[in-house]
N, C-alpha and C positions, 0 to 999 in steps of 0.2 A: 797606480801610475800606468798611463797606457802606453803601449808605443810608440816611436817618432812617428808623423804624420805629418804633413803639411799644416796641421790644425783645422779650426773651424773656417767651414768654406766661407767667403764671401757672397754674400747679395751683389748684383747686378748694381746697386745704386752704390753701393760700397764701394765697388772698384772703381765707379768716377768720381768718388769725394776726391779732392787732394789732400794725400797728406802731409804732417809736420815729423820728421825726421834727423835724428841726430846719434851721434855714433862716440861711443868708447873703447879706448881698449888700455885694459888695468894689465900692469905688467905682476905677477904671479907663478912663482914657482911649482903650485897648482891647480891650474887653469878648471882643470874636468871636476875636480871635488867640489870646487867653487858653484861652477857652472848646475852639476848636480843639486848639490844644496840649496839654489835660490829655489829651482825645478820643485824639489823637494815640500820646502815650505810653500809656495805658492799654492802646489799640486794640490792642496786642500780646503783651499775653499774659490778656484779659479781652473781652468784649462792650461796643462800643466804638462810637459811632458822632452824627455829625452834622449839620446843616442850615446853612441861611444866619444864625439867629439861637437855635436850640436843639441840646440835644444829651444823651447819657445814655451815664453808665457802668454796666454791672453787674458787681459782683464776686459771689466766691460768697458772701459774708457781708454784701451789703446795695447798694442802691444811690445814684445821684446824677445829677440831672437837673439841667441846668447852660441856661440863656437869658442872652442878654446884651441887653441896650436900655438906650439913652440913658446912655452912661456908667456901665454898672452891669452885674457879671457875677453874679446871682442864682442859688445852688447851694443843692438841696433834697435832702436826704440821707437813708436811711432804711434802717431795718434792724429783725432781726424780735427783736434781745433788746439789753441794756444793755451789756454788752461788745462784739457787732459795731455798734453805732451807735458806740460812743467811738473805735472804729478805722477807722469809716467819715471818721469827722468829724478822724480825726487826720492818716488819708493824705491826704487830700484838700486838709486844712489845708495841711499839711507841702510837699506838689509846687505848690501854686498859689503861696504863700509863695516857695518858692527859684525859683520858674519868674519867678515877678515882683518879687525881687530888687531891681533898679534903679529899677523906679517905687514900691518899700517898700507892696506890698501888701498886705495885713493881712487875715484872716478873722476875724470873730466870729460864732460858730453863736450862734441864736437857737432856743427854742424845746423 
């Protein structure tokens, strides 16, 4: 795992696509274990990585910037068309859901 960075830079053509962006925030007693743990799994077969209270996956089809404060794991998701945002937002759903299981954590994307 490396440490926090901005991640992978963008291309010039990248930063004028627009993107598809939508936001949760799972309420969680804790936020950084969580947060850690997607990091964690991801970290191994994607671009992975993160801090004491942030952190960011990138897949090749979109990404997810994850902070955790004050009981709240805040996941911002984003992709460059409509089909890789609904699969950003469903893994993402999907692992943090069975990853927190037992405290019944729930995502709802916003946005």
């Amino acid at each position: 795992m490396k440490a926090l960075t901005t991640g992978t830079p963008l291309s010039n053509l990248e930063r004028l696509m627009p993107e598809i962006t939508s936001r949760a925030g799972v309420a969680t007693e804790k936020p950084v274990a969580y947060m850690r743990q997607l990091c964690k799994h991801f970290g191994h077969k994607v671009d992975a990585s993160f801090g004491d209270d942030a952190g960011y996956i990138q897949f090749d089809f979109g990404r997810c910037e994850l902070h955790a404060n004050n009981g709240t794991l805040t996941l911002d998701v984003s992709a460059a068309d409509a089909d890789s945002h609904e699969r950003m937002e469903r893994v993402i759903r999907s692992h943090l859901e069975r990853f927190g299981r037992r405290d019944e954590l729930a995502v709802a994307w916003q946005g």
